[in-house]
C-alpha positions in Angstrom: 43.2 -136.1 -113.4 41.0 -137.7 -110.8 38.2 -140.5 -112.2 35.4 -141.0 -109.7 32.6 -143.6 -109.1 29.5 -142.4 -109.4 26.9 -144.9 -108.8 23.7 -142.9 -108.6 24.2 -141.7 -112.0 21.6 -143.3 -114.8 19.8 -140.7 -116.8 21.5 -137.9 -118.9 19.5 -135.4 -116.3 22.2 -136.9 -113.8 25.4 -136.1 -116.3 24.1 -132.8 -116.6 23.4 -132.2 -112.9 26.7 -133.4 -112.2 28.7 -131.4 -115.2 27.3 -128.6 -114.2 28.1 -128.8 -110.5 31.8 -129.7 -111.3 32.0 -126.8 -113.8 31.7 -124.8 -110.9 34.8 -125.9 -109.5 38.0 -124.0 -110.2 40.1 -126.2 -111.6 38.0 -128.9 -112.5 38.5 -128.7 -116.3 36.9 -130.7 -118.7 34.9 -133.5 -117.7 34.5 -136.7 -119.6 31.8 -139.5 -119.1 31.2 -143.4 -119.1 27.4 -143.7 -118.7 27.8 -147.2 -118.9 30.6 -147.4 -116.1 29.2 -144.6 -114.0 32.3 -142.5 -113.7 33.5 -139.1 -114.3 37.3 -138.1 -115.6 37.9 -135.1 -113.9 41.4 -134.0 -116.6 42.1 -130.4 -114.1 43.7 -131.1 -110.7 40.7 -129.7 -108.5 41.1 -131.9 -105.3 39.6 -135.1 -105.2 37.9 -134.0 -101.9 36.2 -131.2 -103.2 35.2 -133.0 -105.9 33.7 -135.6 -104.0 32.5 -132.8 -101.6 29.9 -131.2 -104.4 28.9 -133.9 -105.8 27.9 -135.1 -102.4 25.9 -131.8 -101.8 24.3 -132.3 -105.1 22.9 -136.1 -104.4 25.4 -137.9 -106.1 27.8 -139.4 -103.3 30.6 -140.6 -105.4 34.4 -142.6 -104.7 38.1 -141.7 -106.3 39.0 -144.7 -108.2 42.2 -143.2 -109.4 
């Protein structure tokens, strides 16, 4: 499970940019959202880089919190 900071994420266009860019990612598995925290629980064990790396790619530079 990775949770990651995404600051750059405020409209529900922005979840669904980013869900759909992390569904992409084998092993990302389900992805759960705080809107109000602007983060992202990752629950597969994709690497944090890569992660980090498409969201990036998409816009939405983000950090691993844990």
């Amino acid at each position: 499970m990775t949770t990651l900071s995404i600051p750059d994420m405020s409209c529900g266009h922005c979840r669904a940019s980013i869900e759909t860019a992390l569904a992409a990612i084998p092993g990302a598995g389900p992805v759960r959202f705080d809107a109000e925290a602007r983060t992202a629980r990752v629950e597969g064990d994709a690497a944090p880089e890569t992660l980090i790396a498409v969201l990036d790619g998409i816009g939405f530079p983000a950090t691993v919190l844990r």
